[in-house]
N, C-alpha and C positions, 0 to 999 in steps of 0.2 A: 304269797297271799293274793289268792285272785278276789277280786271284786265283789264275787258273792258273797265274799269272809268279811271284807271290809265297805261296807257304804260308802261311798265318796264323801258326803256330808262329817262321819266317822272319821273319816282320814282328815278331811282340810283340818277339823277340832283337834284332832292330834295333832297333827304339824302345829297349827295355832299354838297349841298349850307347849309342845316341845323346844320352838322358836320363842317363845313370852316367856320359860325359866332360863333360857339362856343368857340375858342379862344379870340374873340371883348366882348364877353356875359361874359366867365371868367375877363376880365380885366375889367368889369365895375362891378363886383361883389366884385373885390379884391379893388378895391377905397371904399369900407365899411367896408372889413372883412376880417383879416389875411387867409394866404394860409390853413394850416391847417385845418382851421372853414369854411370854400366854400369846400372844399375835403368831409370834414365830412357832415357838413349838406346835400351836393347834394347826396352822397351813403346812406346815413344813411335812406334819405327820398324814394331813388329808391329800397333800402331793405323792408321798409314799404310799400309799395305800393304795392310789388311782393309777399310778406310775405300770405299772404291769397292761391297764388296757390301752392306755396311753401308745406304748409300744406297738398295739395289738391291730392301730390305726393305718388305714392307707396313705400316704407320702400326703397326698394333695391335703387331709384334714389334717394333719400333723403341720404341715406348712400354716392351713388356715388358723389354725388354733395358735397356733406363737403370734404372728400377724397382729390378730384379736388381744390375746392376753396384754399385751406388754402398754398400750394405754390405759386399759381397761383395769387391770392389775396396779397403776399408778392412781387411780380412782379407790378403787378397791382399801390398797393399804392409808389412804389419807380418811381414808370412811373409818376404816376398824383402828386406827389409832387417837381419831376424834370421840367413836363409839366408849371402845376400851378407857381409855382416858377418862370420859365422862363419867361412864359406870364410875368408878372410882373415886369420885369425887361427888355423886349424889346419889340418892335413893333409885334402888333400881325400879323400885315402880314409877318413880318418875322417867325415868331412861325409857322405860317401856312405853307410857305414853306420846313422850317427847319426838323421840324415833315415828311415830305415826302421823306428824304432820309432812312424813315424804310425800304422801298421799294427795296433800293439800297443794304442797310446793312443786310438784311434778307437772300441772296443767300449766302455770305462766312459765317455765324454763320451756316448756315446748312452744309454747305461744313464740320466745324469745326466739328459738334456736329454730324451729320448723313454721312458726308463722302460725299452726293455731290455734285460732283464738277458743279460750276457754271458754265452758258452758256457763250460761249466768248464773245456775243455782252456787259455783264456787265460789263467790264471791260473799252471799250468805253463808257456807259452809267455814269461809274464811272469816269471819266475823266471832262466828260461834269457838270457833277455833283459838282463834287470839284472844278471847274472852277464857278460854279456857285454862290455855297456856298463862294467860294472868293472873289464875287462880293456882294453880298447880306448881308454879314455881316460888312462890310469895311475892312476885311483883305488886302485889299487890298492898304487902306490907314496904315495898320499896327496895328491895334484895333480889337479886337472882346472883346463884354461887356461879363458881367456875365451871362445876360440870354439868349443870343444865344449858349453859352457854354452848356446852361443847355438844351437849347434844344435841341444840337448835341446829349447830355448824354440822352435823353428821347427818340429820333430815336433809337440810340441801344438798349436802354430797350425796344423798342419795338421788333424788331428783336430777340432776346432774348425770349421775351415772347411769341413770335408767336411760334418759334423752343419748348418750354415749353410744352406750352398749346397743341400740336401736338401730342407730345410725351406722353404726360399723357392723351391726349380724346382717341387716337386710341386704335381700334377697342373695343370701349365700347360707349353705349346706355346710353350719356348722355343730359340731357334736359337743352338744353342753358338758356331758362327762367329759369329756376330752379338754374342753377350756377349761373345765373346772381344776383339772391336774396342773395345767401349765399353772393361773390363775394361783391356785394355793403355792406351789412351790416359788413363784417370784413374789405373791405379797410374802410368805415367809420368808424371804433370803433378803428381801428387801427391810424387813424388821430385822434381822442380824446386822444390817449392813450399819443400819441408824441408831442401834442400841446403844453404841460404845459413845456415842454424841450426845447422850441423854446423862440428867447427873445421877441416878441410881446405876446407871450402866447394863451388866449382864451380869451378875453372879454366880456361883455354881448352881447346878440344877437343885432341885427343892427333895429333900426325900420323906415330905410327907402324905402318905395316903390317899388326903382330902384334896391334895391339889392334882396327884394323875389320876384320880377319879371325874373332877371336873375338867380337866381337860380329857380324858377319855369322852367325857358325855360331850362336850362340844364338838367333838371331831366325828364320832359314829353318832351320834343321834342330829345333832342339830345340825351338823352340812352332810353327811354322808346317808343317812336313812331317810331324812327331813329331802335333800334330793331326789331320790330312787319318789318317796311317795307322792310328794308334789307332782312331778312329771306326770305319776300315774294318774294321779285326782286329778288334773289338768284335761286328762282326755276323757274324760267326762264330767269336765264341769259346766257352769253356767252363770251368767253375771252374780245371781245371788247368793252362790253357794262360795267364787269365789269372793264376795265381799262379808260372807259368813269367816273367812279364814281374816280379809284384811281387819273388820272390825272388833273380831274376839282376839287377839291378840293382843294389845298393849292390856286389855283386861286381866286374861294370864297372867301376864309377868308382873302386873300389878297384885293380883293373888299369891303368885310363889311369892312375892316380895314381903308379904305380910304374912304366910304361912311356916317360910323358912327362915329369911332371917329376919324377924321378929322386926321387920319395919312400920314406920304408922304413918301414915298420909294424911292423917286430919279430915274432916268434915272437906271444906276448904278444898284439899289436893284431890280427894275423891270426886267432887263436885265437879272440878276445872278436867281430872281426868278422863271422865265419861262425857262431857263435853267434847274433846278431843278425839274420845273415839266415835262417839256417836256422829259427829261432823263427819270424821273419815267414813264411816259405814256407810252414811247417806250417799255420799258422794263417789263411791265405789259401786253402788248397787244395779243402776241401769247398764253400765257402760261395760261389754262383753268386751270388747279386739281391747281396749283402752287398759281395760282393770288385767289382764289376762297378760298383756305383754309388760305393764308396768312389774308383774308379779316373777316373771319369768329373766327380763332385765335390770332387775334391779335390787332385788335382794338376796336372794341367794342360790346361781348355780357353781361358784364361790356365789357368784353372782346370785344365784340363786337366794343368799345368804342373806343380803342386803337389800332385797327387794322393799317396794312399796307397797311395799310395804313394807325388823333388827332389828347381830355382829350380831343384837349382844356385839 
């Protein structure tokens, strides 16, 4: 698909809308198959699939790429088990908002970790934000559940991994498809390894439909096509096109979530959620190297996956 077929603006809303049902596609996968076993199956099969170019790699980025993976990949699998987890225990249109304060919490982890210091409108942004997250969760009636919790813990772990993943690519010639092989096959084996420590455990595999249909969609569309087009839309993007992708996506997933499985947000979760994204949106908009490398590090090449701007 060259460029002329697809507009860049066309593709980011794709990717958006592809990455935003991916938390609805996790929660109809987890109604067959503990957290764990959806983790592992989906990376273990997007390492299989890559595994062939992987080989195809010269010594020195093969070297590079394990290097990279093996911290990176320890970030990785504590995101999509926090991610995963979460889905699971709330409403995925909340997941989809929640997940978008990576956005927020990525300017003071760099402040922390590289010294600098944020822009002042984040601090407004962060206002707007936690007022939102107060609605959206029902903090406000005095509740926040388990898995909103966890997906406040999986925004920061993203944050986190973006400041990571930064510090360890620069300036080195490293081939995202090729981390992304290593990347899946160790968060996967790393989910096998933790399974059997968990008290549902691993059970036999699922033999229904609805579940290797959803993981078939997670692993080809959401990290492996969701990949290939990002990259592409990348090389012709621009701060606002991508902060068209960071802000319309917890929207998305907020939509599949009330389109497919018949979720309701309330007045209330609506309110607090477009809060939340609209914050993020502002605050993505100007900042081209900033919003560009947060997107690139930190969500999803696996990584790529989890950027900040997600697992699902």
């Amino acid at each position: 698909m060259s460029r002329t077929l697809i507009p860049t603006e066309l593709l980011l809303l794709l990717i958006a809308a592809i990455w935003g049902s991916s938390y609805s596609v996790v929660k109809t996968a987890l109604a067959y198959y503990p957290v764990a076993g959806v983790i592992a199956i989906r990376f273990l099969l997007t390492a299989l699939l890559l595994t062939p170019y992987w080989l195809r790699l010269p010594g020195t980025q093969k070297r590079a790429s394990l290097i990279v993976a093996l911290p990176t990949s320890l970030g990785l699998l504590a995101i999509f088990f926090a991610e995963t987890a979460g889905v699971a225990q709330t409403n995925a249109g909340n997941a989809a908002f929640l997940v978008s304060l990576c956005l927020l919490l990525t300017p003071p982890v760099e402040w922390l970790w590289f010294g600098k210091r944020p822009a002042a409108k984040l601090w407004l942004a962060a206002i707007v934000s936690l007022l939102g997250t107060w609605l959206l969760t029902g903090m406000a009636s005095g509740r926040l559940n388990h898995g909103d919790a966890l997906m406040l813990l999986a925004a920061l772990l993203r944050a986190v991994q973006t400041c990571m993943t930064t510090r360890l690519t620069a300036n080195q010639a490293i081939d995202s498809m090729g981390l992304t092989a290593v990347q899946g096959l160790m968060v996967g084996s790393g989910a096998l390894l933790i399974a059997p420590w968990l008290a549902d455990g691993l059970p036999a595999l699922p033999q229904f439909g609805n579940f290797w249909l959803a993981i078939g969609y997670l692993t080809v569309f959401c990290t492996l096509f969701a990949f290939w087009a990002m990259n592409r839309a990348l090389a012709h993007s621009s701060p606002s096109k991508v902060a068209l992708l960071l802000g319309s996506e917890p929207l998305w997933g907020a939509l599949f979530a009330v389109l497919w499985l018949g979720e309701s947000l309330g007045s209330h979760g609506w309110l607090g959620g477009l809060m939340i994204a609209g914050a993020a949106l502002w605050l993505a908009w100007p900042g081209a190297s900033r919003t560009e490398k947060s997107v690139l590090a930190g969500r999803r090449p696996l990584a790529q996956e989890v950027s900040c701007q997600r697992a699902d």
